[in-house]
C-alpha positions as CSV (number, residue, x, y, z in Angstrom):
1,X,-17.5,34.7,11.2
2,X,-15.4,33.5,14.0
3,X,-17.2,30.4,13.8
4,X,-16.6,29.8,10.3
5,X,-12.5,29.9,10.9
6,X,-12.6,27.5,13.8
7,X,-14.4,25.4,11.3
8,X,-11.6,25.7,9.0
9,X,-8.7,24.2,10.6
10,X,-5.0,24.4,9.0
11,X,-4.5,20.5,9.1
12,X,-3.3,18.4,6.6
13,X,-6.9,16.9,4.8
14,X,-8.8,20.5,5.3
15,X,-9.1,23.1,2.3
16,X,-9.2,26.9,3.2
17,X,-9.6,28.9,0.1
18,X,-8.5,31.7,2.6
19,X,-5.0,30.9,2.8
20,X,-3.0,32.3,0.2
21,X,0.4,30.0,1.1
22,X,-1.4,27.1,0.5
23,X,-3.9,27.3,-2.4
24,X,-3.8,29.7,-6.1
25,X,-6.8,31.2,-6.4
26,X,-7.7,32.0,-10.3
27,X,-10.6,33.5,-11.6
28,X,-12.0,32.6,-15.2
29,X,-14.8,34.5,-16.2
30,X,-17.3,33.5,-13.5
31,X,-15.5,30.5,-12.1
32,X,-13.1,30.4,-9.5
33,X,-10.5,27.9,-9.7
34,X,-8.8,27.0,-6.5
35,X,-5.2,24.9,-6.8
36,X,-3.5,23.5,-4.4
37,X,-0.3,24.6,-3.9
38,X,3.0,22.1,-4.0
39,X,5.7,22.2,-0.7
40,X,8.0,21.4,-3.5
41,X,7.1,23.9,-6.1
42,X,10.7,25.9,-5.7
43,X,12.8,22.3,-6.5
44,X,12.6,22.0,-10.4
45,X,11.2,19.0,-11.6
46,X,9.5,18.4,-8.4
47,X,6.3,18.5,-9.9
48,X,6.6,15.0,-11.5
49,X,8.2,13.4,-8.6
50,X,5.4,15.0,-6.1
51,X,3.0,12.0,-6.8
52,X,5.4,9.6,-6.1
53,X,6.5,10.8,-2.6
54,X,3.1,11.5,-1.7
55,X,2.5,7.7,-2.5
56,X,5.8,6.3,-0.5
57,X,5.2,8.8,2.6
58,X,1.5,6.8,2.3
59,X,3.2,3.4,2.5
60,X,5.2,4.2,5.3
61,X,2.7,5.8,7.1
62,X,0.8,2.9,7.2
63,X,3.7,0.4,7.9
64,X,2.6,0.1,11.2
65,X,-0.4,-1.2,11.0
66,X,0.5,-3.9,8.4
67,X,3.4,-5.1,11.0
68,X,0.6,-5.3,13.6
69,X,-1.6,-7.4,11.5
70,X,0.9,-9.4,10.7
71,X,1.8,-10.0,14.6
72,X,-1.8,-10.4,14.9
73,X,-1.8,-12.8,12.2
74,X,1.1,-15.0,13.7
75,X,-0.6,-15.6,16.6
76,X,-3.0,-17.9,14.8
77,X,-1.3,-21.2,14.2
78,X,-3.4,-22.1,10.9
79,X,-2.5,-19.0,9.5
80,X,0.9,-19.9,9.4
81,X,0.3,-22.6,6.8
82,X,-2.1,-20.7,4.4
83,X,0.5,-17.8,4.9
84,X,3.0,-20.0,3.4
85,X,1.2,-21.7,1.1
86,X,0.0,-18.6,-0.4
87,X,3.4,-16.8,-0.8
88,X,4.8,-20.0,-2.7
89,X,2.3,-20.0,-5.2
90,X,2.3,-16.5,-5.8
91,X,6.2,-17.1,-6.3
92,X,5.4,-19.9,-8.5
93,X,3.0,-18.0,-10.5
94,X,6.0,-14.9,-10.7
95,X,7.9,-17.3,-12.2
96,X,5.5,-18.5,-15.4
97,X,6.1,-16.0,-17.7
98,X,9.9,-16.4,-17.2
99,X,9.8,-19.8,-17.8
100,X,7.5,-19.3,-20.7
101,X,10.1,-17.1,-22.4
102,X,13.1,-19.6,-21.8
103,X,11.1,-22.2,-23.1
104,X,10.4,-19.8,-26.3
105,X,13.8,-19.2,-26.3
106,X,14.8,-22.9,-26.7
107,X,12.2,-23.7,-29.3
108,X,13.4,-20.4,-31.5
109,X,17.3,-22.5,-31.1
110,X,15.6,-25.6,-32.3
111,X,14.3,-23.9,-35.3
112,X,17.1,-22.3,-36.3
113,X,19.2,-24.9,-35.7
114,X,17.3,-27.0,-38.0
115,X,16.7,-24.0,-40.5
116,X,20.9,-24.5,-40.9
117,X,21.0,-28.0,-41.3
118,X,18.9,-28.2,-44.4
């Protein structure tokens, strides 16, 4: 048994059906339904918010290694260029549907412009 518990540790990515503070255990009929429970379950409306932190605290996490990448990727000179080149097309192509929809815009004043003259 003791082996079984140091196999079971109480970090953060291990699940211990053991520890009430953590997990609901329900039973229905012959299944056993084990739920995770939320750090934030006492703040109401927490629950629909809970996702969303869990995703940010994800980003951040792993803010330093995309700063460390992109020191690693400065060092290469080449990458510099493709770099740059590939951030202004991706800004360019951010931009089509905006200029699409001014561009609707002006023909919808054309056409009613005309629609009024006759």
């Amino acid at each position: 048994m003791m082996r079984i518990k140091r196999l079971r540790g109480s970090s953060k990515g291990t699940f211990n059906p053991d520890d009430a503070q953590h997990v609901k255990h329900t039973k229905f009929g012959v299944w056993d339904f084990y739920q995770e429970r939320s750090k934030l379950a006492h703040i109401p409306g927490a629950a629909k918010a809970e996702p969303y932190l869990e995703m940010y605290q994800e980003i951040y996490q792993s803010l330093p290694f995309v700063w460390r990448m992109l020191k690693e990727l400065g060092q290469i000179r080449s990458c510099w260029t493709m770099l740059f080149i590939y951030l202004l097309v991706v800004l360019l192509a951010s931009l089509v549907p905006a200029v699409s929809l001014w561009y609707s815009g002006q023909l919808l004043k054309i056409v009613r412009q005309h629609i009024s003259l006759k």
